[in-house]
C-alpha positions as CSV (number, residue, x, y, z in Angstrom):
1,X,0.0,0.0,0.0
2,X,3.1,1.9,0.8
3,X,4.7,2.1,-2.8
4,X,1.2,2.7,-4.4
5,X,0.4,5.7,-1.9
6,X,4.0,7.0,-2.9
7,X,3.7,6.3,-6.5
8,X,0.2,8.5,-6.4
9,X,1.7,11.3,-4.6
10,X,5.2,11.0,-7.3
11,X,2.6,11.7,-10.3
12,X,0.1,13.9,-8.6
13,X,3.4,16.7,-7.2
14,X,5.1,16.0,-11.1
15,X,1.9,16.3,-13.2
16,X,0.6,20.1,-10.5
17,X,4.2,21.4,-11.1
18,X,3.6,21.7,-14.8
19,X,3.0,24.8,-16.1
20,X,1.0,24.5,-19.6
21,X,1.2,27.4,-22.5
22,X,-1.0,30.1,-22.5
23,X,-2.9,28.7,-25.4
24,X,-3.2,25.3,-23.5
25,X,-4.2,27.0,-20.1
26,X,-7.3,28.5,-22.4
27,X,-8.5,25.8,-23.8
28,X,-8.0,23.9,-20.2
29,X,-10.4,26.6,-18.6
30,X,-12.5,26.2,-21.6
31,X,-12.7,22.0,-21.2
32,X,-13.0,22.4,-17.2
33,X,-16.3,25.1,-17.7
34,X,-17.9,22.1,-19.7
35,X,-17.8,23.7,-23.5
36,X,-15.3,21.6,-24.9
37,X,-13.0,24.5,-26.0
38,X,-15.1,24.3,-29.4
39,X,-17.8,25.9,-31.2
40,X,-19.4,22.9,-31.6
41,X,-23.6,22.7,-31.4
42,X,-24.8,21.4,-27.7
43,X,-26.6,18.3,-29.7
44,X,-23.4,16.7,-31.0
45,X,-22.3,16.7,-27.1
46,X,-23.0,13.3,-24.8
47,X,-22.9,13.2,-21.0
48,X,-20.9,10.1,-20.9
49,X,-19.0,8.0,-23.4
50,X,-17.6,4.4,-23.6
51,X,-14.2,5.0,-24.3
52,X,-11.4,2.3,-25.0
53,X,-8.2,3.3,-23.8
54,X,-5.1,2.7,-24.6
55,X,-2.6,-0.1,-22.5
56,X,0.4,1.8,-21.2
57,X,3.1,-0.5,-20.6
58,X,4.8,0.2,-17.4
59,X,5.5,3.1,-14.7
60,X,7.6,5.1,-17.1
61,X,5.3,4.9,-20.1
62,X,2.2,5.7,-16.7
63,X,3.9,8.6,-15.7
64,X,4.5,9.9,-19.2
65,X,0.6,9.4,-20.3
66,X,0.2,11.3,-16.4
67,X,2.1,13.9,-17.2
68,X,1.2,14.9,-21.0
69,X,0.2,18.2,-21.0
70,X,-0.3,17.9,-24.7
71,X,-4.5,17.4,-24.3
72,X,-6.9,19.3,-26.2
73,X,-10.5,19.5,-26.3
74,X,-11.1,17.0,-28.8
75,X,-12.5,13.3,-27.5
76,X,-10.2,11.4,-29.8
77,X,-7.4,13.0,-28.1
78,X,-8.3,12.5,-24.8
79,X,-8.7,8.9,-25.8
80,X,-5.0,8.5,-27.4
81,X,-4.1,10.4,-23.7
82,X,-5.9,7.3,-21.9
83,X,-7.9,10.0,-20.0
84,X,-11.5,10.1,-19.5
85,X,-13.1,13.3,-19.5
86,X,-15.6,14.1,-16.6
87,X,-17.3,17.5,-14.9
88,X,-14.7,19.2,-16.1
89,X,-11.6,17.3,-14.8
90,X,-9.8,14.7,-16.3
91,X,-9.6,11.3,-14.8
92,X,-7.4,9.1,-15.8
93,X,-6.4,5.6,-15.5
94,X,-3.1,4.0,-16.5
95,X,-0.7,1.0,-15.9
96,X,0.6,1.9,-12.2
97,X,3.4,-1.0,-12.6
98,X,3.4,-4.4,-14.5
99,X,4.4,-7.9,-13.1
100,X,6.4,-9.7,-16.3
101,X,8.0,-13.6,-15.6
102,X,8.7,-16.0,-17.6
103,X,10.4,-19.5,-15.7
104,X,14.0,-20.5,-17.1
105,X,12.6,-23.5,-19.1
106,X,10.2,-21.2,-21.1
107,X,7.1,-23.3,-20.2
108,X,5.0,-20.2,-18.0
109,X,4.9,-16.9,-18.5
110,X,2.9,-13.6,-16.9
111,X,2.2,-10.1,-17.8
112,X,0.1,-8.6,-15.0
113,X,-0.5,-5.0,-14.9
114,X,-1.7,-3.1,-11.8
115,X,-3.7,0.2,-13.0
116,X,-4.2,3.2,-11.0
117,X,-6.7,5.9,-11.4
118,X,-6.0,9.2,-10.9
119,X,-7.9,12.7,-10.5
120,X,-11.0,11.3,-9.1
121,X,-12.1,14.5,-7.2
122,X,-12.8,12.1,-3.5
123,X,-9.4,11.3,-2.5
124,X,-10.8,8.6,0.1
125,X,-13.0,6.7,-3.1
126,X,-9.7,6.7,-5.6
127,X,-7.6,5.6,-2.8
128,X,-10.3,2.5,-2.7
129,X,-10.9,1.8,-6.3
130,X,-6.7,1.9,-6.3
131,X,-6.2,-0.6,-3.5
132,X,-8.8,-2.8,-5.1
133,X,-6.9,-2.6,-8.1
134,X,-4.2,-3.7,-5.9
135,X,-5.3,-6.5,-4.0
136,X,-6.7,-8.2,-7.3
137,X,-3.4,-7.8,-9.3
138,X,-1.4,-9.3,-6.2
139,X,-3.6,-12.2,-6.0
140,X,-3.6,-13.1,-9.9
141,X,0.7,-12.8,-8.9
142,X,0.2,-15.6,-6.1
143,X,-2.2,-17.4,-8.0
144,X,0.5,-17.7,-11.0
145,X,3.3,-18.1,-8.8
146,X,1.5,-21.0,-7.2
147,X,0.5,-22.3,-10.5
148,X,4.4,-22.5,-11.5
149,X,5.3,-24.0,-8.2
150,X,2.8,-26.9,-8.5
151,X,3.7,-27.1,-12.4
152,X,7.2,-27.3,-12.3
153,X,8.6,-27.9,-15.9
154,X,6.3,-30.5,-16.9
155,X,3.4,-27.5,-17.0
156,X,2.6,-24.9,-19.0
157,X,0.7,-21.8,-18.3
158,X,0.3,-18.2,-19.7
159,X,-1.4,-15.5,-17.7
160,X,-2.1,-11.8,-19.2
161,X,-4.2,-9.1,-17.4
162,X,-4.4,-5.6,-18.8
163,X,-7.3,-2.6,-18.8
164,X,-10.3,-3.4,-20.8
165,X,-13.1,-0.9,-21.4
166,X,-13.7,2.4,-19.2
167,X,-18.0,4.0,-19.1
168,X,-17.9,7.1,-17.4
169,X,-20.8,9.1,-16.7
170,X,-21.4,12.2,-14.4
171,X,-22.6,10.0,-11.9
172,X,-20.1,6.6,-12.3
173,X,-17.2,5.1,-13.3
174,X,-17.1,1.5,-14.3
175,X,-13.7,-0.1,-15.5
176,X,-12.7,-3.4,-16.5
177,X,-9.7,-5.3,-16.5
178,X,-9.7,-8.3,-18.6
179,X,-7.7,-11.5,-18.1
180,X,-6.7,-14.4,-19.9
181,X,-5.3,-17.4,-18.3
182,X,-3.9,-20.5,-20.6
183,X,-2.9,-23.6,-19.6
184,X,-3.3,-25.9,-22.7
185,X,-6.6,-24.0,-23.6
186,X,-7.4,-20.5,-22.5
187,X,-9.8,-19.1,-20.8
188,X,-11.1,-15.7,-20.6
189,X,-11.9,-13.8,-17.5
190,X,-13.5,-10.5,-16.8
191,X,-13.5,-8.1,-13.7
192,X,-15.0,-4.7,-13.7
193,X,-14.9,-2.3,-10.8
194,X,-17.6,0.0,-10.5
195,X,-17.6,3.7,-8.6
196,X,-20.5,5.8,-7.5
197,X,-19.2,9.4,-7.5
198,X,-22.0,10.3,-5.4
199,X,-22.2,7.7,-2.9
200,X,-18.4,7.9,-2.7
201,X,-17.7,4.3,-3.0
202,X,-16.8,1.1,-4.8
203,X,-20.5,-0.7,-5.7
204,X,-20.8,-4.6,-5.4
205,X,-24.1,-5.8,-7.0
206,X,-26.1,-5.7,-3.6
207,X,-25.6,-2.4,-3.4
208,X,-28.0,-1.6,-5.8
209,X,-30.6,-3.3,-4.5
210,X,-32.9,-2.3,-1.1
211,X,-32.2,-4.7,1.7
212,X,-34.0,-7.7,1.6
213,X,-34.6,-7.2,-1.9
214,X,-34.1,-11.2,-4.0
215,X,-32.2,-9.5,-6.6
216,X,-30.7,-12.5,-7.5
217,X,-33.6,-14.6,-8.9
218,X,-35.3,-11.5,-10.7
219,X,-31.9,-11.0,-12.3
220,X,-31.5,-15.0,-12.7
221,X,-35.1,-15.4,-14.6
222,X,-34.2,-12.1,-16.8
223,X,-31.2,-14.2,-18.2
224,X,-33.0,-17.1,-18.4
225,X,-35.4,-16.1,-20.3
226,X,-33.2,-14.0,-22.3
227,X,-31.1,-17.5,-23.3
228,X,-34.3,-19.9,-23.9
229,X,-35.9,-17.5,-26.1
230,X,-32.1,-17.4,-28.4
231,X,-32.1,-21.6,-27.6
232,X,-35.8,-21.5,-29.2
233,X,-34.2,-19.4,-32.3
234,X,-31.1,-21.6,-32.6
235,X,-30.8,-24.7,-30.5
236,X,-27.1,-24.4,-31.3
237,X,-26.9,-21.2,-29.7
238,X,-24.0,-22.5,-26.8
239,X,-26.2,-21.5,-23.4
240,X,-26.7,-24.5,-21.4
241,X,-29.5,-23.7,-19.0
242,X,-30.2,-26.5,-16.0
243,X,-32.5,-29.4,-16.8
244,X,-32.4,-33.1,-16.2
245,X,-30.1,-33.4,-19.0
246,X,-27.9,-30.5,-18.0
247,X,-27.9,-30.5,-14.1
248,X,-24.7,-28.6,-14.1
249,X,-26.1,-25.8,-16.2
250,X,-26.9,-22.1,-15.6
251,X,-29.8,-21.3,-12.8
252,X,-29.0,-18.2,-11.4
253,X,-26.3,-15.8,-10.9
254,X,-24.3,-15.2,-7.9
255,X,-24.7,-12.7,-5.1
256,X,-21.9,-10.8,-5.9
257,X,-21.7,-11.5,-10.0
258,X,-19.8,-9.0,-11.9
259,X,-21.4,-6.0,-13.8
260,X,-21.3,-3.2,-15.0
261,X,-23.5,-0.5,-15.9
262,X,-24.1,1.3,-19.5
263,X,-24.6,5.0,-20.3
264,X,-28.2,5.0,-19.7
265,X,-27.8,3.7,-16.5
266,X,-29.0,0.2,-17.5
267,X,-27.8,-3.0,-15.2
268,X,-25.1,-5.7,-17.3
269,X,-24.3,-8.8,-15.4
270,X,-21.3,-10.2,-16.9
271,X,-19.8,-13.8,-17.0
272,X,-16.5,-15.2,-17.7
273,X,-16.2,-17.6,-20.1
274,X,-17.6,-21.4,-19.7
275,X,-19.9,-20.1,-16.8
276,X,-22.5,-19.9,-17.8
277,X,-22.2,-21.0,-21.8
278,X,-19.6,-23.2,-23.9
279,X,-16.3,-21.5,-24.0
280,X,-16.7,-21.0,-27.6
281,X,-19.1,-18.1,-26.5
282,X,-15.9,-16.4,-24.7
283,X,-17.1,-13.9,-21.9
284,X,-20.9,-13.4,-21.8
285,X,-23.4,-10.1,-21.1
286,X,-26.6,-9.4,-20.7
287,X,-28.7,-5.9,-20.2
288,X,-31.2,-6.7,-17.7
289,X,-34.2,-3.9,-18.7
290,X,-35.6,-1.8,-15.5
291,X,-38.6,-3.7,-15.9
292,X,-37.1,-6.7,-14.7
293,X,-35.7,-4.7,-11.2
294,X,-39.5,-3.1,-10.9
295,X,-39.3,-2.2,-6.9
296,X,-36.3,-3.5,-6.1
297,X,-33.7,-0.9,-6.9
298,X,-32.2,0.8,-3.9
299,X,-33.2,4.9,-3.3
300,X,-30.5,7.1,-5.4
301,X,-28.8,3.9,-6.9
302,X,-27.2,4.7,-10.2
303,X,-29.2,2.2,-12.3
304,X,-32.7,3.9,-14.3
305,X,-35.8,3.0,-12.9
């Protein structure tokens, strides 16, 4: 926690110290007061956009991206910059340091990168979301090392986990850090970590429910119905749902199943692959509509009734 506190405060004093040009500084005020620094008509503007960014391989290429000063109003730009544009100030998100091994005999390798976001306007909810981002990373290290221990040279095993996709909104920020893990035959994983800038804090699923609300089953028979009905279009489609002849197949998610959440605040519960499908499906989603959650949202929950 230490080096990732220290790290934080190392770009934070760099990146205040800059001074930009004039020209920059103007069209920095002009970004931060909301108008984009353009002429450009108020319809072609949107509150919130899914943005891909960009892996930055490493502290030194982190703290270059950080420290860029090169932004302009534009959204491709701040894409290329890996920074996410939001009430005027720019949050980004960027490879904090990246765990690389590869054993002598060649047979298992890693590439593990721990991100860190940075100009989230609560200190106390970045510091969070960063030690989550944390915690996670280390334990996909002790999970590998483990794997490799147990392995020896007999094994083989590849493990890769980098920044996926970023939705940011005015009222959240969702990230995802995808991760694939191969040990004859890979298998894709998916973890997103959700933010409510009001609520000041890192959202599991429950938390968008009332209490006492069974969340679960309402969301379990949305995605149930949502794979019969593409079974009773293609009986090839890959779900397997539970039945006499499947017992081990899909019922219902789990209390704390990832998800995410889109630009209009609808609710996507998110699987990794061979959960809840054949792997050939990869990693699965599905948008469960507000009238499946009819009375069981929680008050001021992010998610549209």
């Amino acid at each position: 926690m230490a080096g990732l506190k220290e790290g934080m405060a190392r770009l934070r004093a760099a990146y205040e110290a800059i001074t930009p040009p004039d020209a920059l500084s103007a069209q920095l005020s002009a970004l931060a007061a909301g108008d984009g620094g353009s002429a450009a008509p108020a319809q072609n503007k949107k509150p919130g956009r899914r943005i891909w960014l960009r892996r930055v391989a490493g502290c030194a290429a982190a703290a270059a991206i950080a420290l860029t000063i090169t932004v302009n109003s534009s959204a491709a730009a701040a894409q290329a910059l890996g920074g996410v544009p939001v009430l005027g100030a720019v949050v980004r998100v960027v490879t904090f340091r990246t765990y690389r091994d590869q054993t002598p005999a060649g047979n298992a390798e890693a590439q593990i990168d721990t991100l860190l976001a940075h100009g989230l306007a609560d200190a106390a909810l970045e510091e969070q979301l960063n030690q989550a981002f944390a915690d996670d990373a280390e334990a996909l290290i002790a999970r590998y090392e483990a794997d490799i221990a147990e392995l020896g040279e007999t094994g083989h095993e590849s493990v890769v986990s980098s920044l996926g996709r970023v939705t940011a909104t005015k009222r959240f920020i969702s990230i995802e850090v995808t991760t694939t893990i191969a040990q004859g035959s890979a298998q894709q994983l998916t973890r997103w970590y959700t933010v409510d800038r009001e609520a000041g804090r890192l959202l599991a699923l429950a938390d968008l429910f009332r209490p006492g609300a069974d969340y679960v089953e309402a969301v379990s028979a949305e995605i149930r119905s949502q794979m019969q009905a593409a079974l009773d279009a293609d009986p090839d489609a890959g779900y397997f749902l539970r039945s006499e002849q499947e017992p081990e197949g899909f019922w219902q998610i789990r209390p704390d199943q990832q998800f995410t959440i889109t630009e209009d605040g609808e609710l996507v519960i998110c699987f990794d692959e061979a959960e809840a499908a054949v792997a050939a499906m990869g990693t699965l989603e599905f948008t469960i509509p507000s009238r499946a959650l009819s009375g069981l949202l929680a008050a001021g929950c992010p998610l549209s009734a």
